[in-house]
KEZAMI-86591 format. One record per residue (C-alpha): x, y, z; residue number from 0; chain; residue in one letter. Coordinates in steps of 0.2 Angstrom, whole numbers, plus 5000, padded with zeros to 4 digits. Each point is the difference from the previous one (the first is absolute). Layout:
residues N
     x     y     z   nr  kette  rest
     X     Y     Z  NUM      A     A
...
***
This chain:
residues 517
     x     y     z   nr  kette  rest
  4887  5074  4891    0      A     X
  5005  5001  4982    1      A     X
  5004  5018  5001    2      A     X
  5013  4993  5012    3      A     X
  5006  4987  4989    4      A     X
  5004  5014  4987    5      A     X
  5011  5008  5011    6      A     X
  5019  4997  5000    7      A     X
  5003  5002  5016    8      A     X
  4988  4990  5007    9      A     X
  5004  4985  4989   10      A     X
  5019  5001  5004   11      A     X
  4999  5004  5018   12      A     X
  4986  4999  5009   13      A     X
  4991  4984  4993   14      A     X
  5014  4988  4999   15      A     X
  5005  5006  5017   16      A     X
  4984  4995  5007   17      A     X
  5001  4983  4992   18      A     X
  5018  4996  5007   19      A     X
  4994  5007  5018   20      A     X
  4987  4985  5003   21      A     X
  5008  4988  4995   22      A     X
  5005  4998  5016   23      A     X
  4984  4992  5004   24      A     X
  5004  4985  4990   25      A     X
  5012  4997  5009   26      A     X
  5003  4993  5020   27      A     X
  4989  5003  5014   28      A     X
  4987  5008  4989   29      A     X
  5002  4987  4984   30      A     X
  4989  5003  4988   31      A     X
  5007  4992  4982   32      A     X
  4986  5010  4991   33      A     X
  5007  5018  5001   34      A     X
  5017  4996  4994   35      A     X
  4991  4993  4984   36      A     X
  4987  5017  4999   37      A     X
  5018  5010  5004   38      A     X
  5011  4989  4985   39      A     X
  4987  4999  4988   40      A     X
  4996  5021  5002   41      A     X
  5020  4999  4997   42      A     X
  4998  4993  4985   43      A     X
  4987  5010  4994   44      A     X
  5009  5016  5005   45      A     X
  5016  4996  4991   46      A     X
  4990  4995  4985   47      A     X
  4988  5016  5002   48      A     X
  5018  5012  5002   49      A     X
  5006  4991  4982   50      A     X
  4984  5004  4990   51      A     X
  5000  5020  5010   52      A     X
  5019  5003  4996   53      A     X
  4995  4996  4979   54      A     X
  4985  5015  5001   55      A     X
  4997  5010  5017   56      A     X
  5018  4996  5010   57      A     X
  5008  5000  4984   58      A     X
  5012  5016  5001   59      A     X
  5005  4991  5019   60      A     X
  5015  4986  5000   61      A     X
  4993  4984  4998   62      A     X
  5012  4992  5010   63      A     X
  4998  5013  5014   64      A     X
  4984  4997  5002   65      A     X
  5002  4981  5003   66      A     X
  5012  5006  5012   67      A     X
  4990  5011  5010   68      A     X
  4984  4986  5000   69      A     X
  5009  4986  5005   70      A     X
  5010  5010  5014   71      A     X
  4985  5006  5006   72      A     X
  4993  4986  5002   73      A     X
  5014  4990  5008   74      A     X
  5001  5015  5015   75      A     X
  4983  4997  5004   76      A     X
  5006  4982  5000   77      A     X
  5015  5001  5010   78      A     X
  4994  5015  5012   79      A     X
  4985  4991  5006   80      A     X
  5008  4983  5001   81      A     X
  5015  5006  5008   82      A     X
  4997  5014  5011   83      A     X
  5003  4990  5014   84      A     X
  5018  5002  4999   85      A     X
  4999  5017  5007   86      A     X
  4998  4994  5016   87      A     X
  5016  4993  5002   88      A     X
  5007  5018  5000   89      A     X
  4987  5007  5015   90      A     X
  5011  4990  5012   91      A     X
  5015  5012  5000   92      A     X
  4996  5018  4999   93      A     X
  5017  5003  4990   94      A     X
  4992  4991  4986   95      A     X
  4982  5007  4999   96      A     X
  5002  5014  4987   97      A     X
  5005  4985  4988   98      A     X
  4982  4995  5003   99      A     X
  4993  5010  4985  100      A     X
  5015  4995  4989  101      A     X
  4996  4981  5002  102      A     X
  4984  5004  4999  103      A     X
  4999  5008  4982  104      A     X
  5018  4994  4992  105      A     X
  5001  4982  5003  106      A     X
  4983  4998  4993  107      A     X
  5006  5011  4985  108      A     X
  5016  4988  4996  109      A     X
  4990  4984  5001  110      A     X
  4987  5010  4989  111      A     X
  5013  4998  4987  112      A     X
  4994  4978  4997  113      A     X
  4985  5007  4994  114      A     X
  5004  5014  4989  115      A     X
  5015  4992  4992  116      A     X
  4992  4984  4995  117      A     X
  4983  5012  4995  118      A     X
  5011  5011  4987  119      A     X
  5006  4984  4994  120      A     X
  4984  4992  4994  121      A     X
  4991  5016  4999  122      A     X
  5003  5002  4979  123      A     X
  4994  4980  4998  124      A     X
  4983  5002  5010  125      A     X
  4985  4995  4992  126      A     X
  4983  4991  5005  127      A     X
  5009  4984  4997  128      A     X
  5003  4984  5007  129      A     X
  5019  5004  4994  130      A     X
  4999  5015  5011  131      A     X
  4995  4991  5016  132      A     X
  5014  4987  4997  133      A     X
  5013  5013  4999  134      A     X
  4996  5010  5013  135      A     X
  5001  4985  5013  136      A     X
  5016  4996  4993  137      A     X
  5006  5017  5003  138      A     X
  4993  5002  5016  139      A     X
  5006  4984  5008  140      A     X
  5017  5004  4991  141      A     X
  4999  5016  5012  142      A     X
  4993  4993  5016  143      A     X
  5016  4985  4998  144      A     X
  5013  5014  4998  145      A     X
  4992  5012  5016  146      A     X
  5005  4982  5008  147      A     X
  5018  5005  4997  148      A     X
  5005  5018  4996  149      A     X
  5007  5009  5014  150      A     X
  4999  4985  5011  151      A     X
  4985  4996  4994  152      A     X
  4981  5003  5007  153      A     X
  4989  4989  4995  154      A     X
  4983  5007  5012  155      A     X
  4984  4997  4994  156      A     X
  5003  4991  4983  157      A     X
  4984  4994  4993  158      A     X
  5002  4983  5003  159      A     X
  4998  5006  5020  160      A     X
  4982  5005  4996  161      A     X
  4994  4982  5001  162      A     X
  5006  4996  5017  163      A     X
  4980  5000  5006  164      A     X
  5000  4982  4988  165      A     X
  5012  4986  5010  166      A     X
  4992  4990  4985  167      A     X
  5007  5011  4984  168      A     X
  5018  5001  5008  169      A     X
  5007  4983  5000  170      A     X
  5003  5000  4982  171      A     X
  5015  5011  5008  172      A     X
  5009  4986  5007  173      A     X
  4999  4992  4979  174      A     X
  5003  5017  4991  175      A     X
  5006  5012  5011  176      A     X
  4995  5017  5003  177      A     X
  5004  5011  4987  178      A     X
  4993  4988  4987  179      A     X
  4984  5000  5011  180      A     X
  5003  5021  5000  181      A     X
  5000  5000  4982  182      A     X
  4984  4988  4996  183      A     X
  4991  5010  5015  184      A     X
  5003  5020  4990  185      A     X
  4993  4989  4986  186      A     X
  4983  4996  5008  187      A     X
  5001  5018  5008  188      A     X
  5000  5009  4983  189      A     X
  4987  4989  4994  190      A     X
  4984  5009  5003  191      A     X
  5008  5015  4988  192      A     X
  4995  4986  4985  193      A     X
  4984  5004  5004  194      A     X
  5000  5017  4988  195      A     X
  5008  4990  4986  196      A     X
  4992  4994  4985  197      A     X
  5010  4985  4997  198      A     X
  4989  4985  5004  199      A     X
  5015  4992  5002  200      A     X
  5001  5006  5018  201      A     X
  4988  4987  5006  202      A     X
  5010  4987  4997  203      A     X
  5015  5008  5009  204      A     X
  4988  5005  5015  205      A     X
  4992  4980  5000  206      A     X
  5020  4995  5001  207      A     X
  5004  5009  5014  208      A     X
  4985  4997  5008  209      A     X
  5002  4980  4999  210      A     X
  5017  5005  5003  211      A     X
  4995  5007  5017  212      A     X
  4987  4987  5005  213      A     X
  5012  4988  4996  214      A     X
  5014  5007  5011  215      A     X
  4988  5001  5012  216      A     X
  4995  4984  5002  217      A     X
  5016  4994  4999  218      A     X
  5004  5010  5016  219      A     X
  4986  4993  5009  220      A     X
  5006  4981  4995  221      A     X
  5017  5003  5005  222      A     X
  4995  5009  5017  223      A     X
  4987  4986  5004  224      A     X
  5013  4984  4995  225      A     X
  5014  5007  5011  226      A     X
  5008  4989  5013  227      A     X
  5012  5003  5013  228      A     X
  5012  4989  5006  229      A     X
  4992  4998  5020  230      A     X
  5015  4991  5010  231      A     X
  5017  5010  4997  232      A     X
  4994  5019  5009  233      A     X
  5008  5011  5008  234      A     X
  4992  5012  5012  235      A     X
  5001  5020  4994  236      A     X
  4996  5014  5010  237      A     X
  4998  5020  4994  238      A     X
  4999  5013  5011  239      A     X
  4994  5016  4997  240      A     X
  5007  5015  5014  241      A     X
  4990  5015  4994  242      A     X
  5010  5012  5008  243      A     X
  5004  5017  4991  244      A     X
  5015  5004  4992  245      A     X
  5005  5011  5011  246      A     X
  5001  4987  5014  247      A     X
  5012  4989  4988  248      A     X
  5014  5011  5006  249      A     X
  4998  4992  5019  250      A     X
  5007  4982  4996  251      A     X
  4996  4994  5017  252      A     X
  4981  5005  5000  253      A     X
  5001  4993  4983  254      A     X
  5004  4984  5002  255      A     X
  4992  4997  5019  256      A     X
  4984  5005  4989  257      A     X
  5005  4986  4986  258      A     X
  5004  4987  5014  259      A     X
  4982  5004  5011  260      A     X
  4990  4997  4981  261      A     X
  5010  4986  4997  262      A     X
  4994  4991  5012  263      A     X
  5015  4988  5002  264      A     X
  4999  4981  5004  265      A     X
  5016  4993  5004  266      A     X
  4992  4980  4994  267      A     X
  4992  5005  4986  268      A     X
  5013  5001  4983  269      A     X
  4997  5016  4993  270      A     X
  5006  5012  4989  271      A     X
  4996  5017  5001  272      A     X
  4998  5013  4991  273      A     X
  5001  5019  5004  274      A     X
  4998  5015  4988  275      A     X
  5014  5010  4990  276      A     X
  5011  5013  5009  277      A     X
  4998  4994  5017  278      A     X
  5019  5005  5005  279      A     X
  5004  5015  4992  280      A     X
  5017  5001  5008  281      A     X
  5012  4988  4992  282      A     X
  5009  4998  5015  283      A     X
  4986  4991  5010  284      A     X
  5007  4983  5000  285      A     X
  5014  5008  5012  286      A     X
  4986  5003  5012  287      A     X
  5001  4988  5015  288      A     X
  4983  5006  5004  289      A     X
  4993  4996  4985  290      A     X
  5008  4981  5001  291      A     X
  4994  4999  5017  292      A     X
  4983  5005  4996  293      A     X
  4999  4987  4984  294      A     X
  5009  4987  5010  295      A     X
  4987  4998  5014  296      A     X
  4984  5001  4990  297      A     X
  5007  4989  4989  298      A     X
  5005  4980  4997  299      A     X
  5013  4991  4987  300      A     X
  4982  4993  4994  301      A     X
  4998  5019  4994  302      A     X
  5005  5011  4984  303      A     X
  4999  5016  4997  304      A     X
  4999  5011  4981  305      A     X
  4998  5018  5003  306      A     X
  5006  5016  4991  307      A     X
  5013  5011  5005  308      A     X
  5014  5013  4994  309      A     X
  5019  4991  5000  310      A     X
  5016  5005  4995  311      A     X
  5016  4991  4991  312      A     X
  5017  5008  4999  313      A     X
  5011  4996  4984  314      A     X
  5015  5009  4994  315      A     X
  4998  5013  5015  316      A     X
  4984  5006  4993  317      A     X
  4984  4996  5010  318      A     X
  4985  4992  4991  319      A     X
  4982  5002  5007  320      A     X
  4986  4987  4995  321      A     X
  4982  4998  5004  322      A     X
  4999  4981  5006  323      A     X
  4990  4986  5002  324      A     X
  5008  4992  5014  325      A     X
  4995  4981  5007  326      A     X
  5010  4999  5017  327      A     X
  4995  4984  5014  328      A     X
  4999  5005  5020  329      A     X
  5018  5003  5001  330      A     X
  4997  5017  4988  331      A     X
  5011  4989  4987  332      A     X
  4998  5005  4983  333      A     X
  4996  4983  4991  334      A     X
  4998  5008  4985  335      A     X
  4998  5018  4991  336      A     X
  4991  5007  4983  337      A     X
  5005  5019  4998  338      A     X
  4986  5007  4989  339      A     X
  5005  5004  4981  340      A     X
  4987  5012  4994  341      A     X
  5002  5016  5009  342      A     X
  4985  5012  4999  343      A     X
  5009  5018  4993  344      A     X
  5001  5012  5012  345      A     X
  4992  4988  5014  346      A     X
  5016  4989  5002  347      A     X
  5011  5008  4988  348      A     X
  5004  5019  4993  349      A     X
  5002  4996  4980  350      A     X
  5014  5016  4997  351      A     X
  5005  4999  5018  352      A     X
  5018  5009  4998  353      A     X
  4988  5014  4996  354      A     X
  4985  5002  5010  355      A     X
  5011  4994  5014  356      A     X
  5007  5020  4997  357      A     X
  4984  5008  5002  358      A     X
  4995  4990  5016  359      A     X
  4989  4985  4993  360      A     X
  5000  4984  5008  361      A     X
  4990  4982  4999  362      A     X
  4981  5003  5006  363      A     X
  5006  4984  5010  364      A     X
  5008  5000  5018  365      A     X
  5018  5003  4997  366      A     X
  5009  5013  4991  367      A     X
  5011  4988  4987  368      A     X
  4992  4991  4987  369      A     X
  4998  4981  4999  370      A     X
  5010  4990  4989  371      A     X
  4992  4988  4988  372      A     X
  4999  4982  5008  373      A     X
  5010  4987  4986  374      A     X
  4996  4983  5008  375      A     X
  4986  4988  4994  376      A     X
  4982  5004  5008  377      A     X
  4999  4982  5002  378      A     X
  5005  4993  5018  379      A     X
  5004  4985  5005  380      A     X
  5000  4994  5019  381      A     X
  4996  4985  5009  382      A     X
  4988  5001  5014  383      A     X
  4997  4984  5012  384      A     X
  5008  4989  4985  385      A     X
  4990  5006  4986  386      A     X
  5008  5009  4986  387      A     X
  4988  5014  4994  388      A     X
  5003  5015  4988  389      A     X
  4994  5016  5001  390      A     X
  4996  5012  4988  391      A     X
  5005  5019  5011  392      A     X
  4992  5014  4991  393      A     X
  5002  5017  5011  394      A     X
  4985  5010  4998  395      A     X
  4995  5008  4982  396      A     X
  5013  4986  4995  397      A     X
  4983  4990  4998  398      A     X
  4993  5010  4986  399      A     X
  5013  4994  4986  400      A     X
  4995  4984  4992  401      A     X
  5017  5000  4993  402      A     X
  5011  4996  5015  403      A     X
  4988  4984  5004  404      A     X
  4992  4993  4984  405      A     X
  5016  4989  4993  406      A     X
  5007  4996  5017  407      A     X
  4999  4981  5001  408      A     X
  5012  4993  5015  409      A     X
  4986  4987  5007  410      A     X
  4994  5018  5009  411      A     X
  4989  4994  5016  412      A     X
  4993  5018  5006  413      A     X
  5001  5019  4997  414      A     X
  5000  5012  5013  415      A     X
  4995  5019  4998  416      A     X
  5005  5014  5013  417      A     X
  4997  5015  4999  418      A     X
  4996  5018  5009  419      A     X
  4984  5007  4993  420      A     X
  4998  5014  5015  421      A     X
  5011  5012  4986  422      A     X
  4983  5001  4990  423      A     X
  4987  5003  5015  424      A     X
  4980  4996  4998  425      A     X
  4999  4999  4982  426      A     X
  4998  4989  4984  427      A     X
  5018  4997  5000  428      A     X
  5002  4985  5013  429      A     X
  4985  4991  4991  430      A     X
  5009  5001  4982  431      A     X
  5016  4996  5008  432      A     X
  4993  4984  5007  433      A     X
  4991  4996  4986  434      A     X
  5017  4995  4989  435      A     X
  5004  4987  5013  436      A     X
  4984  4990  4994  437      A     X
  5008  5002  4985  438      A     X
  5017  4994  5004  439      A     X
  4993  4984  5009  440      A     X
  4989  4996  4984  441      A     X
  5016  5001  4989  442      A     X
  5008  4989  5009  443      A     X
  4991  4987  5008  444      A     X
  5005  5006  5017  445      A     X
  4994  5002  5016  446      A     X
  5003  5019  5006  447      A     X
  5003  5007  5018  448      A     X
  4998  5019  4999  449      A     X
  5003  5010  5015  450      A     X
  4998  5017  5002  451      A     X
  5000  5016  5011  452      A     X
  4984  5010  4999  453      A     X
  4997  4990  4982  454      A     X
  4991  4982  4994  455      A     X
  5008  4987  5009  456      A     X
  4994  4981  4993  457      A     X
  5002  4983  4998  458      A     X
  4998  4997  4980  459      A     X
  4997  4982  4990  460      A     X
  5009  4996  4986  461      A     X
  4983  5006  4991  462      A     X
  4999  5016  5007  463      A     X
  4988  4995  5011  464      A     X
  5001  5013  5019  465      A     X
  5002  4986  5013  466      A     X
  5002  5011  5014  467      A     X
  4999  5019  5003  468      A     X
  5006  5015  5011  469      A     X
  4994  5015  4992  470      A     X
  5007  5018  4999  471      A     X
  5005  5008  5017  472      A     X
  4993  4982  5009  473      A     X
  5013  4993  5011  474      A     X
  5002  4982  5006  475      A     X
  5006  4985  4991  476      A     X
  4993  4988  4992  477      A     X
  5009  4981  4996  478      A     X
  4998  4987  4991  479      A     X
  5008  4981  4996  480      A     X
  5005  5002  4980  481      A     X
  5004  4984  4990  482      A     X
  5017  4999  4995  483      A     X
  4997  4998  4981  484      A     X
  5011  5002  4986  485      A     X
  4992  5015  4990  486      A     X
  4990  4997  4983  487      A     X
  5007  5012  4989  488      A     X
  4998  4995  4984  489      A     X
  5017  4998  4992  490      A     X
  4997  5012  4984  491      A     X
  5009  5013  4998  492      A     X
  4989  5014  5001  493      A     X
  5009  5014  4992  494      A     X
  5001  4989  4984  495      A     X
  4981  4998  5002  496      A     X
  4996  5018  4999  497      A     X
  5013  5004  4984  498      A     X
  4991  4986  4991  499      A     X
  4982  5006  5006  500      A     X
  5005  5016  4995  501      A     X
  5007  4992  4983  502      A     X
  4983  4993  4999  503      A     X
  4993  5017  5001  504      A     X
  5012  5010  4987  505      A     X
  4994  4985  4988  506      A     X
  4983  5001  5003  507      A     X
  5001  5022  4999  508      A     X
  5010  4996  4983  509      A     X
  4987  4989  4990  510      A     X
  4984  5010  5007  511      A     X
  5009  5013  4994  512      A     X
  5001  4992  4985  513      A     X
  4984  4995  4997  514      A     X
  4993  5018  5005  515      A     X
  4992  4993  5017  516      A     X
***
C-alpha cells in the first residue's frame, strides 16, 4: 500500500477519484453520512500529503498543478457518480444519444472545477491545524454557494443534502438557512482529519461540535414533537400521479382521459388537484373543444386544477414559449399561471442558441424553440370556495434552490412541486430530486404537495415530515385535507446569516492562526 502512496500518479488520480466516487453513498437513497467524512477527511490528508511531496519527491512538478489535478479528480468521481443519471434524458430521442458520452464525461469535468479551484486556493496554507480545518470549510462552502448560481446555478448534492435521513438535524434550516447549515456540516465532515494532528487543542474543537450536534439535534426533536396545526380552516388536496411514458405525453387526449380516471373526481367534494409537469405539451390545447368537454363533464365548480404544461405569449410580433404551472377550474379557465424561471441548459433552453441552432441542436424537451425565462412571482394567490390561499409554484428542479423560497414571506400558505421525473429513468436521480422538497418544506414552514410523473409524489409537513407517498413509476393519487396556515418561516434574513457565520469563521481561522493552533 505504501508503495502506492509513493506514486504520483496514484495520489493525483487514482485515489482522490475513488474518494469522490462514493460519496455518493452519503448521500439519498443509500445515506450513509460516514463515507462523506472517511472521503473529506482523506481529502484533507491528501492535499496536505501533495504540499509536503511537492517540497522533496514531487518538487520539480508545479505545485499548483498538482492541487489541480487532485481536487479535479476527485470532483469527477464526485459528479460522474452523483450525476450520471442525467444521460438518460438523452436515450429518449435517438438524434441526441451520441451526446451521451459527452454528458457523461464533460459535465462532470466543469462542475470538477468547485473542487479544484477552492483546493489550489488553500492548498499552500494546509497544515495539521485546527486553522486548516476552518479554512477549508470556509472555502468549500464559499464554492458550493457560488455552484448555486453560476451558469444558472446547480446546487445538486451540496453537503448539507447529506442529512436528509435526520428530520431532527434539519429544522435548524427554517432558523439559519441552508447554506449556513452547509457550511457548519463540511466542518463536522473534515473533522475526523484532526485525528492525525498533534494539537490537543482539537479536542476541544471536536467536543464543540459534537455538543454542537447533540444540541441541534434535540432541538430538532422538540420542535418536531411541539408542533401544532391549525385543525378547522382545511382545504382538501388531491395529487395524482399518471405514470404513463413520455412517449405517450405526445397524445393529449390519452393523457388526460388517464389523469381524469386517477383522479378519481367527486363533483361534492372541494378539491384541488394536482397533476404532474408537461401534461399538454401543445400550447394550443386550451383551443381544444375536446379537451374542454372532457374537463367539463368529470368536473364541478367545487373543483381546481394545477398542472404543467408548454404555453405561448405573442409580444412585439415575436412568439414567446414558457413552461407553465397552470391552475384552471372546470371551464379550462386559466385562474392563474406561474411560467418557470430556472430553465435546465440544454433541457429547456439552448445557452449560444444562434449557434447550435446552425448545426441542428435543439432543446432535449418537446419542441424545437427554447423557453423563455418566466418573470412573474412564484407566489400565487387565488381564492377557492372563499378562502384566500397562496401558493408557492416551483416547476420541477426549481425545488432544488434554496434561494428562490428561503426570504419569501407573503403569509405563504402552501408550496406545490410538479415535476416530470421519467427524463431520468430507474435510477438515483428521482430520489435526490425529491429529496430537496423535504428541504424546501422545512425552510419554510410549509406544507408541500409534490406531484410527479414516474418520480416521488408526497404530502410533506412543514417539518419535513412524508405524510403520504406515491413512489417512483406508482400511479394513483393520494389526498389529503391541509390546514390552511400562514407559514413559520422565521423572518431572518438568511443570506446575512451565512456572511456573518462565515465572518465568524474568517475570525476564528485569523486568531488560531495566530496563536499557531
Amino acid at each position: 500500500m505504501l508503495k502506492f502512496f509513493n506514486r504520483r500518479f496514484f495520489i493525483l488520480f487514482i485515489f482522490p477519484f475513488f474518494l469522490g466516487s462514493i460519496t455518493v453513498l452519503g448521500f439519498n437513497p443509500f445515506n450513509l453520512l460516514f463515507v462523506n467524512a472517511f472521503s473529506m477527511s482523506m481529502l484533507f490528508y491528501l492535499i496536505y500529503y501533495v504540499k509536503k511531496k511537492t517540497q522533496s519527491s514531487y518538487r520539480k512538478k508545479p505545485f499548483l498543478k498538482n492541487l489541480f489535478f487532485l481536487g479535479t479528480s476527485y470532483g469527477f468521481g464526485f459528479f460522474l457518480f452523483g450525476l450520471y443519471w442525467i444521460t438518460y434524458s438523452l436515450t429518449f430521442d435517438p438524434s441526441f444519444k451520441f451526446l451521451i458520452p459527452f454528458a457523461l464525461i464533460f459535465i462532470p469535468l466543469f462542475l470538477s472545477l468547485f473542487f479544484s479551484l477552492p483546493i489550489i486556493l488553500i492548498g499552500r496554507f494546509v497544515e495539521f491545524k485546527i486553522s486548516s480545518i476552518i479554512l477549508i470549510s470556509i472555502l468549500f462552502s464559499i464554492s458550493d454557494f457560488l455552484r448555486s448560481f453560476i451558469l444558472t446555478g446547480f446546487p445538486w448534492n451540496l453537503w448539507a443534502y447529506s442529512l436528509s435521513w435526520s428530520q431532527e438535524s434539519l429544522q435548524i434550516l427554517n432558523f439559519i438557512g441552508f447554506f449556513s447549515l452547509n457550511l457548519i456540516l463540511i466542518t463536522i465532515l473534515f473533522l475526523p482529519v484532526t485525528f492525525f494532528f498533534k494539537n490537543k487543542f482539537k479536542y476541544i474543537l471536536i467536543t464543540f461540535f459534537v455538543i454542537l450536534l447533540f444540541s441541534n439535534y434535540f432541538f430538532g426533536s422538540y420542535k418536531i414533537n411541539s408542533y401544532k396545526e391549525d385543525t378547522e380552516n382545511r382545504i382538501n388536496f388531491k395529487i395524482v400521479s399518471s405514470g404513463l411514458k413520455l412517449s405517450e405525453f405526445k397524445d393529449q387526449a390519452l393523457v388526460l382521459n388517464n389523469l381524469i380516471k386517477i383522479s378519481e373526481p367527486d363533483k361534492k367534494q372541494q378539491t384541488i388537484f394536482v397533476w404532474p409537469e408537461g401534461v399538454f405539451l401543445d400550447e394550443n390545447f386550451k383551443k381544444n373543444n375536446q379537451l374542454k368537454k372532457k374537463i367539463k363533464e368529470n368536473f364541478s365548480k367545487n373543483h381546481l386544477i394545477i398542472f404543467g404544461a408548454n404555453t405561448e405569449k405573442t409580444q412585439n410580433s415575436k412568439k414567446y414559449y414558457f413552461n407553465s404551472l397552470l391552475i384552471i377550474d372546470n371551464d379550462m379557465n386559466i385562474i392563474s399561471q406561474y411560467n418557470k424561471q430556472k430553465l435546465v441548459p440544454f433541457g429547456e433552453f439552448l445557452p449560444f442558441e444562434n449557434l447550435l441552432r446552425k448545426i441542428g441542436f435543439k432543446k432535449i424537451t418537446e419542441g424545437y424553440n427554447s423557453f423563455s425565462r418566466g418573470k412573474n412571482d412564484s407566489i400565487i394567490t387565488i381564492n377557492f370556495n372563499n378562502k384566500i390561499i397562496n401558493i408557492m409554484s416551483l416547476i420541477c428542479y426549481e425545488i432544488i434552490f434554496p434561494k428562490i423560497s428561503e426570504n419569501k414571506q407573503k403569509n405563504l400558505n402552501f408550496i406545490v412541486n410538479i415535476s416530470e421525473d421519467a427524463w431520468f429513468g430507474n435510477s438515483i436521480g428521482p430520489q435526490q430530486h425529491f429529496v430537496k422538497a423535504i428541504y424546501r418544506a422545512i425552510e419554510n414552514g410549509s406544507y408541500t404537495v409534490r406531484s410527479a410523473n414516474m418520480g416521488i409524489s408526497a404530502f410533506i409537513s412543514p417539518t419535513g415530515k412524508i405524510l403520504k407517498i406515491l413512489n417512483s413509476t406508482e400511479a394513483g393519487n393520494i389526498e389529503m385535507d391541509l390546514p390552511v396556515i400562514k407559514s413559520k418561516n422565521n423572518n431572518t434574513n438568511k443570506s446575512l446569516i451565512f456572511t456573518l457565520l462565515l465572518i465568524i469563521y474568517a475570525i476564528t481561522f485569523l486568531l488560531l492562526k495566530k496563536f499557531k493552533l
